[in-house]
Every structure is written in structure tokens, then in C-alpha cells.
C-alpha positions in Angstrom: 371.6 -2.7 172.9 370.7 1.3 172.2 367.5 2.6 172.9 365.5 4.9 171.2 365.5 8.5 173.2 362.1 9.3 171.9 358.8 8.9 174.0 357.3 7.4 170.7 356.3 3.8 170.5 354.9 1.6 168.2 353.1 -2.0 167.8 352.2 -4.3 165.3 350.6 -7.8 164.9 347.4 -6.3 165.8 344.4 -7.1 163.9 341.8 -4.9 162.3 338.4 -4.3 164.1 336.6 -5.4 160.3 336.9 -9.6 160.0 337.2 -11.3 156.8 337.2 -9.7 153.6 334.2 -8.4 151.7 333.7 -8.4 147.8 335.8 -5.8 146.1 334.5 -2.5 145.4 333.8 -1.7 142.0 336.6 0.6 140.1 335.8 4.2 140.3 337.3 7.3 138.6 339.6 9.3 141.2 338.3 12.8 141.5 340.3 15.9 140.1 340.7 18.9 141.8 343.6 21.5 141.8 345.5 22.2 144.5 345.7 25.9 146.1 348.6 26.6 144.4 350.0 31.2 144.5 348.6 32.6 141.8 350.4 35.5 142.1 354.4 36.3 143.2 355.5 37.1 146.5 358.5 38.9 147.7 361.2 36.1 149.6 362.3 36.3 152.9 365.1 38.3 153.0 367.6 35.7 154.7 366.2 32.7 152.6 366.3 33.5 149.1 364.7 30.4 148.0 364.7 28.3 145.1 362.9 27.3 142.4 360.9 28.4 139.8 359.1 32.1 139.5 356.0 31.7 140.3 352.9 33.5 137.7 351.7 36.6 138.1 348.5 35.7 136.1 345.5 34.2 138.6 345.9 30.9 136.8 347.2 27.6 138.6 350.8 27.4 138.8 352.4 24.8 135.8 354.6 22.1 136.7 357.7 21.4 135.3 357.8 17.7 135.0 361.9 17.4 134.2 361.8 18.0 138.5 359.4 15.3 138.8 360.0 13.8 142.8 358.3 10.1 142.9 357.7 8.8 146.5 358.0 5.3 147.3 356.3 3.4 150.3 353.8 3.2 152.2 350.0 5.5 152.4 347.4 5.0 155.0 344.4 6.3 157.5 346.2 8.3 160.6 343.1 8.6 163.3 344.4 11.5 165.7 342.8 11.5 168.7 340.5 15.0 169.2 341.7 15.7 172.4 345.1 16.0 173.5 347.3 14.6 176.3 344.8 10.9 176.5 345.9 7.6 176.1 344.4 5.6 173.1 341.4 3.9 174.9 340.5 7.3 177.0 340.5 9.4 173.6 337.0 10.2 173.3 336.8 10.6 169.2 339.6 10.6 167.0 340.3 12.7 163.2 340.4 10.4 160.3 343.5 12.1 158.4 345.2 10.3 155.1 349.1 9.9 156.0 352.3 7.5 155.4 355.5 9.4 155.5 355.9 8.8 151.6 353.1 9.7 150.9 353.2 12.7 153.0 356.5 14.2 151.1 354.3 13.7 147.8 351.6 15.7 148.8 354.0 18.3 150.6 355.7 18.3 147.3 352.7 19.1 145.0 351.5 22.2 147.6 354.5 24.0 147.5 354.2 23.5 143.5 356.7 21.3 143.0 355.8 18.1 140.5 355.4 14.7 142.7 353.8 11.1 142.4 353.4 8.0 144.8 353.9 4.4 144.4 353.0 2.0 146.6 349.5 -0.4 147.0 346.5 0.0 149.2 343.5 -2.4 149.7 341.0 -2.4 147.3 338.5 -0.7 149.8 337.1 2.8 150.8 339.7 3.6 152.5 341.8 2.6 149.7 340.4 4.9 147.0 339.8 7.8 149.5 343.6 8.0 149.7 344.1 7.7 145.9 341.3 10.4 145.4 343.3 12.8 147.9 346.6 12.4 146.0 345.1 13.6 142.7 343.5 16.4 144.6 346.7 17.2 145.8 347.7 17.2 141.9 350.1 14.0 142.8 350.3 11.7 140.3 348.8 8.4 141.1 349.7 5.8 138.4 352.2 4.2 140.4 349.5 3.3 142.9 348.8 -0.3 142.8 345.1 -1.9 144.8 345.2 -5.2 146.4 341.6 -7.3 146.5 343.1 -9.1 149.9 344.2 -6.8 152.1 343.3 -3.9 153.6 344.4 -0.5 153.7 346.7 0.2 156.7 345.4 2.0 159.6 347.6 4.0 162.4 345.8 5.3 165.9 347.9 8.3 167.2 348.2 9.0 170.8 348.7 13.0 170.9 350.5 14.3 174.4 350.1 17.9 175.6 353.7 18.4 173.7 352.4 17.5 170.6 354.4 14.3 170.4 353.3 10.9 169.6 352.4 7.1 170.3 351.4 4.6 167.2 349.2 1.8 167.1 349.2 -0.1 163.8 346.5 -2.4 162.4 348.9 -3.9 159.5 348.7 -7.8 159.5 349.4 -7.7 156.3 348.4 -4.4 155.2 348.3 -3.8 151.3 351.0 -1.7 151.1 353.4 -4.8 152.7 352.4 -6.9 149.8 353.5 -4.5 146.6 355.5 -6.5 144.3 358.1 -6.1 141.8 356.5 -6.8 138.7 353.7 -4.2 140.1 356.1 -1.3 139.7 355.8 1.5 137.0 359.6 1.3 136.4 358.6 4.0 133.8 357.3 6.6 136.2 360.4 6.2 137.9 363.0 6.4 135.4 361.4 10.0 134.6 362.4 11.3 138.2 364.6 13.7 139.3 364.7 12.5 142.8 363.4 9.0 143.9 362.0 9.1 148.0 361.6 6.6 149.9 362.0 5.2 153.4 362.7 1.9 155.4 359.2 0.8 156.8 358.7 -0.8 152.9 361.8 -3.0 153.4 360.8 -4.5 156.4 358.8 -8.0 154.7 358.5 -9.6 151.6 357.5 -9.1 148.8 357.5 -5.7 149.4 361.1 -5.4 150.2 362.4 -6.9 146.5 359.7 -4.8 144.9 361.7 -1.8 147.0 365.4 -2.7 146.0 364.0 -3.1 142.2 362.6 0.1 142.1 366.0 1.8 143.5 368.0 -0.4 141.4 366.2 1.2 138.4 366.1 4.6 139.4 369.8 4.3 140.2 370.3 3.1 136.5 368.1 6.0 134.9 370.8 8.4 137.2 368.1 9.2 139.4 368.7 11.1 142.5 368.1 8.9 145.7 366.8 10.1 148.5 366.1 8.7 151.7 364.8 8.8 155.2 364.4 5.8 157.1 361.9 7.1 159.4 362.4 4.0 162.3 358.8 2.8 163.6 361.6 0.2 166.0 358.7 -2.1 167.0 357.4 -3.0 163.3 360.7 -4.7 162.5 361.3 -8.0 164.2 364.0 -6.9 166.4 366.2 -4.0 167.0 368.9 -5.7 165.6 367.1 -6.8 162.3 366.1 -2.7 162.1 369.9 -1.9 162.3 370.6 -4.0 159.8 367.6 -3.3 157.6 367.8 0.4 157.3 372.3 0.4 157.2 371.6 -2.1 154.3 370.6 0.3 151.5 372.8 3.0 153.2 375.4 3.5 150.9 373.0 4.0 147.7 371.5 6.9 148.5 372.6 10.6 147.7 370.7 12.6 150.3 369.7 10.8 154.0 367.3 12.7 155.9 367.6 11.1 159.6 366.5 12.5 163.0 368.4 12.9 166.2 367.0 9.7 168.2 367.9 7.9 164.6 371.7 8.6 164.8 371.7 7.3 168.7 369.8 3.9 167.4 372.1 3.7 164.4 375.5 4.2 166.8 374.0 2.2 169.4 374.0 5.0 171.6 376.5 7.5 170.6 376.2 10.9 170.9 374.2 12.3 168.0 375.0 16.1 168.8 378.4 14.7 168.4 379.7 15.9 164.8 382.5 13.4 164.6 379.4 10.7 165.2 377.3 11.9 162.3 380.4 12.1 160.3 380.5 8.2 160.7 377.1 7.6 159.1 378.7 9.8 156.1 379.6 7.3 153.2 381.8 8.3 150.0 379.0 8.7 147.4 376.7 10.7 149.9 375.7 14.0 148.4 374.0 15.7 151.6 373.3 14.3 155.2 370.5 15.8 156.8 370.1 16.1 160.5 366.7 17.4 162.1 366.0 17.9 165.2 362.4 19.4 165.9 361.8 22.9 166.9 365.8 24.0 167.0 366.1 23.5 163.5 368.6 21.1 161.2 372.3 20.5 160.9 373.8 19.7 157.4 376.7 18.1 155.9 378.4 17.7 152.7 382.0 17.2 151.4 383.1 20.2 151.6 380.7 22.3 154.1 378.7 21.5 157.2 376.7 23.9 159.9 373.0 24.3 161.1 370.2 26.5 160.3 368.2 27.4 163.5 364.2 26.1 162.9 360.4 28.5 163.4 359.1 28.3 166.5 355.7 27.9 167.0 353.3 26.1 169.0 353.0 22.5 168.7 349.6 20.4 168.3 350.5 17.4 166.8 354.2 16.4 165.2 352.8 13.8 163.1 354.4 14.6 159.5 356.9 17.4 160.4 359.9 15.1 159.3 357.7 14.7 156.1 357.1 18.2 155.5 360.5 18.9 156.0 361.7 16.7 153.5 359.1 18.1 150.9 360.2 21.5 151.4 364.1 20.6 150.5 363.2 18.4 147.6 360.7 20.8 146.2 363.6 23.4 145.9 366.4 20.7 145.0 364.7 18.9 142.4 364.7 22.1 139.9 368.5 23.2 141.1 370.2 20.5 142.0 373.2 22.7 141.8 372.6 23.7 145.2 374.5 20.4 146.7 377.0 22.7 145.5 376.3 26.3 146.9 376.4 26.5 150.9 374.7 29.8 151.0 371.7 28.8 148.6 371.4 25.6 150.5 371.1 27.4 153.7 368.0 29.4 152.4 366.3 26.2 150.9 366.6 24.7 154.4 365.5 27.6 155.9 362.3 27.3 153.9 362.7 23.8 154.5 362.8 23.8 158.5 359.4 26.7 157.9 357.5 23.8 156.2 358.2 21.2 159.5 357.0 23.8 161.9 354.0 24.9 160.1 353.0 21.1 160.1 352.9 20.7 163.9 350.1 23.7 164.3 347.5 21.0 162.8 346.3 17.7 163.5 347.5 15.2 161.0 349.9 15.3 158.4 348.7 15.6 155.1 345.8 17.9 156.1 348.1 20.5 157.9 351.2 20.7 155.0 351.6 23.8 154.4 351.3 25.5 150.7 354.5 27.5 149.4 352.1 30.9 150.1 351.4 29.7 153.9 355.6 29.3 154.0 356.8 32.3 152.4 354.2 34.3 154.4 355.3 33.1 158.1 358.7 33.4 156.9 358.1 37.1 156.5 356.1 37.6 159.5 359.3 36.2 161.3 361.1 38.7 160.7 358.9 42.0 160.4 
């Protein structure tokens, strides 16, 4: 059986530090606040002439256009990232409360670089809960999809930080809210208005939250939504490697863009060479529209029918990795989902992951992953710095 070649591990089963359940909260209206969007145009990197829309030259907040609307399936919760580096969980002294979920994450990445997003998916009916529902409409994300469960709580992740910047996870998720999302929960309406439908694996993992997930593909599929998908592997919340294989190949062939990671393609091939192009080419089905390859600080490889290569990544100084995949994958769907025509155009889609690869690197200077996603200002500006 393949390992993963990643110093990250996981663990589940482990219960909460708060026993029983109190009353429910009362309902409360979710605060509104706009996000720092550019008010005013800046000139592109000249090697990346990105996508998208112009942005104003007047000082108001930049408009969506909802016909790119990106909706993000899965899973939103509490990251606590320890405050000191290089510690193990028990030595950390204090830790950062920072909102977070990979889904979640591209939603919010999304709506900063002004692209149009909104989440589905359930969290407890607690303060932690409607903290996270607050911070998506803060982040100008549209929340309707968001479902609150009186029974369970919001999920919470501790995250180990090493000197590298790189990760361990401990999960309190037994059940979690977000595991109990059913189908008949689902604002099928929300997602038949998408451009692109997001999502990942960690939501098909248990029931009910698993029909709820194929329902909510199956529709979008329907509607001739664009499917997107990254199956960020967290290996010890499935029940076995095997059942994780299984799991994440299982909705495989139904996407039209697959995000996956380098230590993903070695679990996936049981061990084959993921620098290996003729490996990667196996995990390439017929109706796949782009494969996606990332692998940290060097950058991303990409593949489509007609055209592959690799666009070389920022480099910068890493604090914490949590929510650089995420970022990434907001920056590509923030400049596909207005010009999808660039599935067709090697050169364009070069210079959207270019931007792309800028968004994942910017993440890692920060703690956290929704807190340090970058705005589309922050990108374009470190972009040109790179090259001045």
C-alpha cells in the first residue's frame, strides 16, 4: 500500500473539549461589510496578462458579475494555528483562532480577488457557527447555501506549524455539522446559477453528507455547470487508505477541472512517480477539461488535450502553508469563471496560472488561511515587484 510523501498527518475520532450540548443560540442577522476590493486599475504584469474583468477607475467597490458566479461545496470550520513555530501541539504555548475549510477557503479567495462566490455546506448552531457565516458575508460571499445544525457542533482543526511552514492536523469532528448536511438541505437553486461548482472529497467521506454531495453535483451537472474539483486527501479521516482511494477515484470522471497535489498523484498510483508525465497522464479521463498539478513553491504543471507544460511559482518565505492549495484554486477560478475560453488558449492560461501560483505563495507569508488570502491588488502588486 502507497504512502503519502508528505510530513502531514491527521486524526479523527477525537472528541471536543465542550460536553453535551447547550440550548441553541438565538438567530442573529450576519453582519455586512465590503470587502477591500481595487478601486482603481492597475497596470498587469507584463508576462501574465491576466483575465477577467476591467477593474473601475472610480473609488467605488468593484461590481460583481453574477453570470461568473463560483459556489463552493464542503466543509467550513475554526483552524487554531499555534503562535509559535516549529512546537508540537501540546508544547504550543497559545494558538490563533483563524476561520478555514478548504471550500470555504476558495470562496473567500474568490470574492477578494473580485470574483463572485458563495458557500454551501452546515455548521453547528453555535458561536463558532455564526462567526464563520458572519466572515463569509464580510468577505462579500454569499451565504444562503449555509445550512445550521442545533446537534452538532462546528468543526474544529489544531494546526502544528514546523519551522518550514508545513503542517500537522488534529480534528475534533465526531460528528461535526458539516458531516451531517443533507440532501433535501441543498439550495439546488444557488447552484444551478453557477458557472463553476467547487468542491472536494473530505464531504464524501460519511453519510448523509456524502448523498447530499453527489445530489448537488448531479444537479449542477444537469444545469451544464462547470465542475471543479480538488480532493484535498486529509488520509486519516477516511476509514482506510483503501476506502480514500476508492472515495476520491469515485467522482473522478465527472469533473472538468481536477486540482491535485504532488503527494496526491503518488497516493492515487500507489506510489508511482508523480513527476512522471506519463503517470499524470493516467489520472487524465476523456471528459477532463484541465488537470492541475501543484507542487508548492516551484510552481504548477498543467494539462489539457491538446497542450501541457509548467509555470514556475513566487518565491517567498514561508510561515504557515495552511490554505495555499486553496488560494491557488481561487485565483484560477476567479479568472476562468468569466473566460472560460481560456481551456482553449495555452498562452492566456499560462498568465492566469501565473496569477494563480502568486495567490498560493502570498498565502503562506501569514498564519491561517482565510485571514492571509491575498486581494487581487496584493497579487498584481507582488507580481510587478517580481519583476522590476
Amino acid at each position: 500500500m502507497a504512502l503519502l510523501h508528505s510530513p502531514t498527518f491527521c486524526f479523527s475520532g477525537v472528541s471536543t473539549t465542550s460536553q453535551g450540548s447547550r440550548s441553541s443560540p438565538s438567530p442573529r442577522r450576519c453582519t455586512v461589510k465590503p470587502a477591500p476590493f481595487l478601486s482603481q486599475s492597475l497596470p498587469f504584469f507584463p508576462r501574465c496578462k491576466l483575465q477577467g474583468r476591467a477593474l473601475p477607475s472610480d473609488n467605488g467597490p468593484l461590481e460583481k458579475d453574477e453570470s461568473s458566479l463560483v459556489v463552493c461545496f464542503g466543509e467550513m470550520l475554526i483552524d487554531f494555528v499555534p503562535t509559535t513555530s516549529g512546537l508540537s501541539l501540546a508544547e504550543a504555548p497559545a494558538f490563533k483562532k483563524a476561520p478555514g475549510g478548504a471550500p470555504a477557503n476558495v470562496a473567500v479567495g474568490i470574492s477578494r480577488l473580485g470574483g463572485s462566490s458563495a458557500f454551501i455546506g452546515k455548521v453547528g448552531e453555535d458561536e463558532f457557527g455564526y462567526m464563520l457565516a458572519d466572515i463569509l458575508k464580510e468577505n462579500n460571499v454569499n451565504n444562503d447555501g449555509m445550512r445550521f445544525d442545533p446537534g452538532a457542533r462546528t468543526a474544529l482543526a489544531f494546526v502544528t506549524l514546523r519551522k518550514d511552514g508545513e503542517r500537522e492536523f488534529m480534528f475534533y469532528r465526531n460528528p461535526s455539522a458539516d458531516m451531517l448536511l443533507q440532501e433535501d438541505e441543498l439550495d439546488l437553486e444557488l447552484i444551478r446559477k453557477a458557472k463553476i461548482f467547487h468542491y472536494g472529497s473530505i464531504s464524501l467521506i460519511t453519510e448523509p453528507c456524502r448523498s447530499a454531495h453527489i445530489a448537488a453535483t448531479r444537479a449542477a451537472k444537469d444545469a451544464g455547470v462547470i465542475l471543479s474539483y480538488d480532493p484535498n486527501l486529509r488520509l486519516p479521516l477516511w476509514p482506510s487508505a483503501e476506502s480514500a482511494r476508492e472515495g476520491i477515484l469515485s467522482i473522478w470522471e465527472t469533473a472538468d477541472i481536477i486540482k491535485i497535489s504532488e503527494e496526491e498523484i503518488s497516493f492515487l498510483t500507489q506510489g508511482e512517480d508523480p513527476y512522471d508525465d506519463n503517470v499524470v497522464r493516467k489520472l487524465y479521463h476523456p471528459n477532463l477539461k484541465l488537470l492541475l498539478v501543484t507542487e508548492g513553491p516551484e510552481g504548477c504543471r498543467y494539462y489539457t488535450k491538446d497542450f501541457s507544460g509548467r509555470v514556475k511559482g513566487l518565491k517567498v518565505d514561508a510561515v504557515d502553508t495552511t490554505g495555499a492549495g486553496d488560494a491557488f484554486v481561487a485565483g484560477i477560478l476567479s479568472q476562468l469563471a468569466p473566460n472560460v475560453s481560456l481551456l482553449q488558449d495555452e498562452d492566456k492560461l499560462r498568465d492566469a496560472l501565473c496569477f494563480a501560483n502568486a495567490c498560493g505563495a502570498l498565502t503562506v507569508m501569514e498564519r491561517g488561511a482565510i485571514p492571509a488570502l491575498p486581494t487581487r491588488e496584493v497579487v498584481l502588486n507582488s507580481l510587478l515587484k517580481s519583476v522590476s
